[in-house]
N, C-alpha and C positions, 0 to 999 in steps of 0.2 A: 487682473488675475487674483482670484482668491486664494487667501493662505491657508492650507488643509489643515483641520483639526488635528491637532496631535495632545489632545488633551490626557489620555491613558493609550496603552500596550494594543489594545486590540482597534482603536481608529486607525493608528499606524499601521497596524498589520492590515487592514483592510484597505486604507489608503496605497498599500505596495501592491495587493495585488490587484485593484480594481485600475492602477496604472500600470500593467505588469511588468512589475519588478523582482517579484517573485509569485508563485506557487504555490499553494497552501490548497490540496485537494482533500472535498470534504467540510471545506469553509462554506457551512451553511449559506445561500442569500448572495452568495459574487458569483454565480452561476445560470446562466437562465437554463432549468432545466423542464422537460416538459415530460409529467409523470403521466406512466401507463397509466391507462383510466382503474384498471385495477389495484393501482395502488394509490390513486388519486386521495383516498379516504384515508386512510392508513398510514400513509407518512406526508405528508402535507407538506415538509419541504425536500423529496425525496437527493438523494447522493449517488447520481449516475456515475461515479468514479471508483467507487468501489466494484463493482461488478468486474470494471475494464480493467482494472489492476489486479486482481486475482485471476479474470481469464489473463491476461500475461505472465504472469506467474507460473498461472499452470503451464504457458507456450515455452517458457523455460525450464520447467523439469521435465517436461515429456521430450523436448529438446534433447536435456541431458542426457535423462534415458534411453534414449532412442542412439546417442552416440558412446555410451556405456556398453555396445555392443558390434563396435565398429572395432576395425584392425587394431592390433596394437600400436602401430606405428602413430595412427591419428587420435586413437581413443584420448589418452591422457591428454594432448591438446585440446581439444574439443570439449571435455566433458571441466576441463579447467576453464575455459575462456567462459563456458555455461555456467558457472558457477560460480565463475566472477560478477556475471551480468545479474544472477540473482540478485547477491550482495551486495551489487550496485544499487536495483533497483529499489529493495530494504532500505539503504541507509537513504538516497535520495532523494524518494516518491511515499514511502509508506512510514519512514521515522526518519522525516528529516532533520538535523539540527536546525531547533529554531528557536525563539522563544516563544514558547505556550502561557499565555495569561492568566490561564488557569488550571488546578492541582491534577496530579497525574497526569498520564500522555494525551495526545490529542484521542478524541473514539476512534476517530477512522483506522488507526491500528489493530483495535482490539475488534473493529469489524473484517478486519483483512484475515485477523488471525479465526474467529467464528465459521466464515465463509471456506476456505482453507482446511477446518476442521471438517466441517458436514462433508466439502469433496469428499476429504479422507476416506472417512467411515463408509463410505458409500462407493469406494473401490474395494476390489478382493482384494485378497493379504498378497503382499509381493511388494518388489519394488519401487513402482509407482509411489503407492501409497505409504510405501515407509519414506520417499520422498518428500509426497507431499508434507505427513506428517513432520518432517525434518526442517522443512522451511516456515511452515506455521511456529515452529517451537523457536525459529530461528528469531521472525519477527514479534513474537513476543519477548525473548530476551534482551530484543532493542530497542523494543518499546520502552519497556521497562528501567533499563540499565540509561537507556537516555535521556527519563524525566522526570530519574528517583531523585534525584536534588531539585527538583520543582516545586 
C-alpha cells in the first residue's frame, strides 16, 4: 500500500475527501461532474453543488414561510425546527469549519451568497424575499466571521 502524500494542507484535504472522510463541496477536480453543454465553454470545471444547495435553501425558507402561517399552536415549532435546519445547513455544508489553505473563505460561500441574492431581487417585496434576503446575509456573516483569522 502506498503512503499518501501529505506533503501541504491541500494533498490532505484532498486525500480526506477522495477517501470520504470528509466533504468539502465545491472542491474543484474530486467531483466527476458532467457540464451542460451550454456551459461546457464557460466554466470548464463547472460546481454542480452549488445550484443543489441554494435550491435547498430556498426548500427551507419557503418551508418556513409557508408554516409562518400555520396555527398558533404549531407555528412557533415548525417555523423554529425550520430555522434550525437552516442554520444547520449554513454552518455544515456551506461554511463549514475547516481548514481552508488559502486566504479568505472558501468561493463556494460567496457563490451561495450571489445565487441567494439574484433569487431575492427577482421575487416581489414581501416575505419570501425579505427571507431570502435574511439568510443570504446570514451566510455571508459566517462566511466571513469564520475565516477572518485565515
Amino acid at each position: 500500500m502506498r503512503t499518501p502524500d501529505f506533503s501541504n494542507d491541500e494533498a490532505k484535504l484532498r486525500w480526506m475527501v477522495q477517501h470520504g472522510l470528509i466533504h468539502v463541496p465545491g472542491l474543484h477536480g474530486l467531483h466527476a461532474a458532467v457540464p451542460h453543454p451550454a456551459h461546457a465553454e464557460s466554466d470548464p470545471d463547472p460546481d454542480p453543488w452549488i445550484p443543489s444547495a441554494v435550491a435547498r435553501l430556498m426548500r427551507l425558507i419557503a418551508l418556513k414561510e409557508a408554516g409562518a402561517r400555520l396555527p398558533d399552536a404549531t407555528r412557533k415549532q415548525f417555523v423554529a425546527k425550520m430555522d434550525a435546519s437552516i442554520s444547520a445547513f449554513i454552518d455544515d455544508d456551506i461554511c463549514p469549519t475547516i481548514h481552508w489553505p488559502f486566504p479568505g473563505p472558501p468561493p463556494w460561500s460567496f457563490e451561495a451568497v450571489a445565487e441567494l441574492t439574484m433569487i431575492a431581487n427577482s421575487l416581489a417585496e414581501g416575505p419570501l424575499r425579505t427571507a431570502v434576503t435574511g439568510v443570504a446575509d446570514r451566510v455571508m456573516q459566517k462566511a466571513i466571521s469564520t475565516f477572518s483569522a485565515s
